[in-house]
Every structure is written in structure tokens, then in C-alpha cells.
C-alpha beads as a LAMMPS data file, in Angstrom:
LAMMPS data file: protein, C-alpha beads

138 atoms
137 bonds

1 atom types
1 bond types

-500.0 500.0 xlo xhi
-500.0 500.0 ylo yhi
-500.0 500.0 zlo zhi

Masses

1 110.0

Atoms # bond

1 1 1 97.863 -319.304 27.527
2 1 1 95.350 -322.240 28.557
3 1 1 92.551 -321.258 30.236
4 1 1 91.129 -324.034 32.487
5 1 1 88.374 -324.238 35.467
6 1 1 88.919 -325.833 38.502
7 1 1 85.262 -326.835 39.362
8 1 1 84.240 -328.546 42.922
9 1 1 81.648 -329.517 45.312
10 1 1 82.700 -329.464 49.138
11 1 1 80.763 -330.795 52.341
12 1 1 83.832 -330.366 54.633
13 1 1 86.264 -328.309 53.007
14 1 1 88.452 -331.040 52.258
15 1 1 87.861 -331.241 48.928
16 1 1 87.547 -327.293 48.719
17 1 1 91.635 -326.921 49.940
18 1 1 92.335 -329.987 47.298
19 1 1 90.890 -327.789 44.778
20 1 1 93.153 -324.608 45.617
21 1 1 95.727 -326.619 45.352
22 1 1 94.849 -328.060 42.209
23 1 1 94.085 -324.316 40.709
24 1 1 97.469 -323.214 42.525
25 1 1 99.392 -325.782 40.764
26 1 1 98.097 -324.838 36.679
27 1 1 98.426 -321.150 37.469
28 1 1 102.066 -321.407 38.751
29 1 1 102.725 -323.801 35.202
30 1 1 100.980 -320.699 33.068
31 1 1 97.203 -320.915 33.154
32 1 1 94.689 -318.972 33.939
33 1 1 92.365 -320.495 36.017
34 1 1 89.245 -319.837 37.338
35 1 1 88.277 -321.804 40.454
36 1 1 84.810 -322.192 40.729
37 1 1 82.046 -324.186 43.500
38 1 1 80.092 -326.283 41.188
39 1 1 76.651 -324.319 42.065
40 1 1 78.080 -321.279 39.873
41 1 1 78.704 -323.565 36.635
42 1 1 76.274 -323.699 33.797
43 1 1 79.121 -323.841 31.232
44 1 1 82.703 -324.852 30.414
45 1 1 82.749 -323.273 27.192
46 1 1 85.828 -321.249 25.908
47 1 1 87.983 -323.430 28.181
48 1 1 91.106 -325.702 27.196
49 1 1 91.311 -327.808 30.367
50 1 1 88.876 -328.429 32.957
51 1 1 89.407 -330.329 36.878
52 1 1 86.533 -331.579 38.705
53 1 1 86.262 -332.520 42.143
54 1 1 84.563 -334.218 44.468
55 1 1 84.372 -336.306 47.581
56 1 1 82.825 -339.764 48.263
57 1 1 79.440 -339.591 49.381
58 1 1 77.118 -341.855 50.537
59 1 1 77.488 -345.454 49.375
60 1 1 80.374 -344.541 47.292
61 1 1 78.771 -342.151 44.738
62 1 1 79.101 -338.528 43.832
63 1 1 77.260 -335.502 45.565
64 1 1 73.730 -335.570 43.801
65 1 1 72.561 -332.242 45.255
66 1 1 74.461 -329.711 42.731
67 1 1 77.655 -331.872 41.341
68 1 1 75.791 -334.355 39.660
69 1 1 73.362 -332.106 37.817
70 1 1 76.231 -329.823 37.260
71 1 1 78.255 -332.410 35.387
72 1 1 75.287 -333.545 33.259
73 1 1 74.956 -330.112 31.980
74 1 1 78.772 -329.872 31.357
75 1 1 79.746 -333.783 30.162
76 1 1 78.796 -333.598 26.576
77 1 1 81.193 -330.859 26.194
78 1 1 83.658 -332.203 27.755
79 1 1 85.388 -335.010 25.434
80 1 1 87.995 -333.025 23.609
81 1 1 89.136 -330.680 26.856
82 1 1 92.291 -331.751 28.866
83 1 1 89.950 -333.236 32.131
84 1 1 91.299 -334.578 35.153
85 1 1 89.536 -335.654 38.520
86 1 1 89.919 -335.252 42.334
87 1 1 88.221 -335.512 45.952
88 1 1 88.654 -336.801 49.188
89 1 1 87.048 -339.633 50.985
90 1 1 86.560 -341.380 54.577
91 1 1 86.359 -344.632 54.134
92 1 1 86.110 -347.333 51.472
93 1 1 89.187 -347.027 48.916
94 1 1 88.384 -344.889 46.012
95 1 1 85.080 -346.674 44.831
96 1 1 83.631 -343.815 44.169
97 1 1 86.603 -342.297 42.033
98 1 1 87.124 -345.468 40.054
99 1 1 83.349 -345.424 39.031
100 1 1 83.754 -341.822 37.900
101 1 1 86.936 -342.389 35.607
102 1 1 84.591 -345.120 34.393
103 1 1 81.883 -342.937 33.771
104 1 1 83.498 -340.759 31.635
105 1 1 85.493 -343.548 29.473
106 1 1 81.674 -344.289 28.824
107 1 1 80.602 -340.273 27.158
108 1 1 84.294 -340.277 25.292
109 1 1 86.015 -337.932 28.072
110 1 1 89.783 -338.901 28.264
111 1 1 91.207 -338.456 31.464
112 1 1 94.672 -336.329 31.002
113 1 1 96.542 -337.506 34.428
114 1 1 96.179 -339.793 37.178
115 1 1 92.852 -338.966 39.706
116 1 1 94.321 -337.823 42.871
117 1 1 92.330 -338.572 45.940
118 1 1 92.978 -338.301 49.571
119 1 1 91.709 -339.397 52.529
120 1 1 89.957 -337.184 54.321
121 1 1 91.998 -333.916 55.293
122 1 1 94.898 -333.511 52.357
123 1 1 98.222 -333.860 53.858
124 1 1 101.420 -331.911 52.217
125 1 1 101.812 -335.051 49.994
126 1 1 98.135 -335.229 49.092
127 1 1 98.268 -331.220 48.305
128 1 1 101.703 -331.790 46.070
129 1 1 100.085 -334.380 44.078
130 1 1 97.152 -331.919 43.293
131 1 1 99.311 -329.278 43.064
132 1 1 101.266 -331.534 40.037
133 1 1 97.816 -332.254 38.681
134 1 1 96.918 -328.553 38.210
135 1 1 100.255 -328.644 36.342
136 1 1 99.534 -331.050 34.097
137 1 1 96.505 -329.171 32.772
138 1 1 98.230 -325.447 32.063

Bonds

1 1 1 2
2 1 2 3
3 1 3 4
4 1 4 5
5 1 5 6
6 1 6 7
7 1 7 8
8 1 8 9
9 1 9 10
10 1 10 11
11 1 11 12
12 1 12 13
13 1 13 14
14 1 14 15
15 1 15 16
16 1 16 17
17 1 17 18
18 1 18 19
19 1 19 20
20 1 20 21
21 1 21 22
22 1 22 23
23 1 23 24
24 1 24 25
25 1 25 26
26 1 26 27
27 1 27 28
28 1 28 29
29 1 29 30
30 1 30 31
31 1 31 32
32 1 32 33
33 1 33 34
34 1 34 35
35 1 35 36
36 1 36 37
37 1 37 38
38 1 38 39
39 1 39 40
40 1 40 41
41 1 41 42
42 1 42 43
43 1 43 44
44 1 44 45
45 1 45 46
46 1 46 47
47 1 47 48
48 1 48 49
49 1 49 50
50 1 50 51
51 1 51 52
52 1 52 53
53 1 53 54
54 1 54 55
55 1 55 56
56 1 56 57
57 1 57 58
58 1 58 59
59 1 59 60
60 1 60 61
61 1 61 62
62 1 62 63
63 1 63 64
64 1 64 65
65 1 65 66
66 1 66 67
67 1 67 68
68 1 68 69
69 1 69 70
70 1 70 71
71 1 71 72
72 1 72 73
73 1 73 74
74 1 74 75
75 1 75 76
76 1 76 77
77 1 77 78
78 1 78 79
79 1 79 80
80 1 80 81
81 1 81 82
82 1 82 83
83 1 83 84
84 1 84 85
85 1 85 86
86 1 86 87
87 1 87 88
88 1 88 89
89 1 89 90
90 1 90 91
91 1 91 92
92 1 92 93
93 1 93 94
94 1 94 95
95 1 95 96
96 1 96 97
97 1 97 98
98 1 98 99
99 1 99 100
100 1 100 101
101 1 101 102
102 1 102 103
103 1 103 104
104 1 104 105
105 1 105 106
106 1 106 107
107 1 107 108
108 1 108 109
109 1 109 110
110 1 110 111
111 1 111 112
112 1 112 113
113 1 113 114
114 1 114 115
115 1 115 116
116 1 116 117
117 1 117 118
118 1 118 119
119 1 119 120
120 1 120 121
121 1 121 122
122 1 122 123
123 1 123 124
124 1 124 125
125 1 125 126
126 1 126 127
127 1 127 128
128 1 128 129
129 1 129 130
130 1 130 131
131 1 131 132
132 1 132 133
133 1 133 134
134 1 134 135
135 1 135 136
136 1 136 137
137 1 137 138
């Protein structure tokens, strides 16, 4: 059995319900997951797959309060884990997520699915596709 995290950072909760979808999703295709707020992370060690998540902030960029120094301390061991991304947004159109996927081309991380992202509040479509990408990581 895989055993992958399901790490996030939240202002509104949208990203939060994305992210129990997501760990919803790889436990009902066999994981075992551990769904965790990005402040309680200092490691990813001893697991197969790992999804992060995280809305748009700002111009376009990631939280910087505790995701960003989060994933420092978890990218280098990364590359070599099944990783996928996720978060919401409210405006732009995915700037934020495309930079990101970018960012970890850059430190060797290969992406194993499509980012899902969803504007603002998930819909049943937008919780399906996360749902599918929790799937994709068990």
C-alpha cells in the first residue's frame, strides 16, 4: 500500500475542501493518506506520493507565510515521489499554478497528473477532478 500526504495551506477553506477531496480520492483507490495543513510538515520522508496545495495569492504567487518555507524544507526530497499540485484562485487564470509546475521542472520534481485548480469555491466538477487526482497518486 502507498502511503502519500496530502499537504495544504488554506486562507478561505477553499483550498482546505479541495484537499479532502484530493485525500478522499487516493484513499478510496488504496492509500493511506495522511492529510496534513502545511504548518504541521517538517518532513515527507517514508512517503511514496505526495499532493500539495495551494491558492493564488497576492500578485499571482504562493502563500509565503508557512507554504513557501514549508516547501523549501520538503523540495529537495521531493524528485523521485509521485507529486501532483492543486488550489483555488479568484481571479487571473492559473498564473500562479503554471509558475509552480515550472518551479518544480526547475529542482527535478516530475509532476504525476494534470494540476487541478478551481476558481474560488470547488464545484462537484472541480471536487471530481481532485477526487481523480488523489487517485492517481494511490
Amino acid at each position: 500500500m502507498s502511503k502519500a500526504a496530502v499537504i495544504y495551506w488554506s486562507g478561505t477553506g477553499n483550498t482546505e475542501a479541495m484537499a479532502k477531496a484530493v485525500a478522499e480520492g487516493a484513499k478510496s483507490a488504496g492509500a493511506d493518506v495522511v492529510l496534513l495543513a502545511c504548518a504541521d510538515v517538517s518532513s515527507v520522508e517514508g512517503c511514496d506520493a505526495v499532493a500539495l496545495g495551494c491558492p493564488a495569492m497576492g500578485a499571482e504567487d504562493l502563500e509565503d507565510g508557512e507554504f513557501l518555507p514549508m516547501l523549501e524544507g520538503i523540495e529537495p526530497s521531493l524528485p523521485g515521489k509521485k507529486v501532483v499540485l492543486f488550489g483555488s484562485y479568484d481571479w487571473g487564470d492559473g498564473e500562479w499554478l503554471r509558475r509552480w509546475e515550472e518551479r518544480c521542472a526547475q529542482k527535478g520534481i516530475l509532476l504525476a497528473a494534470e494540476s487541478v485548480k478551481c476558481n474560488n469555491t470547488p464545484d462537484d466538477d472541480g471536487l471530481a477532478a481532485c477526487r481523480a487526482l488523489g487517485a492517481s497518486i494511490a
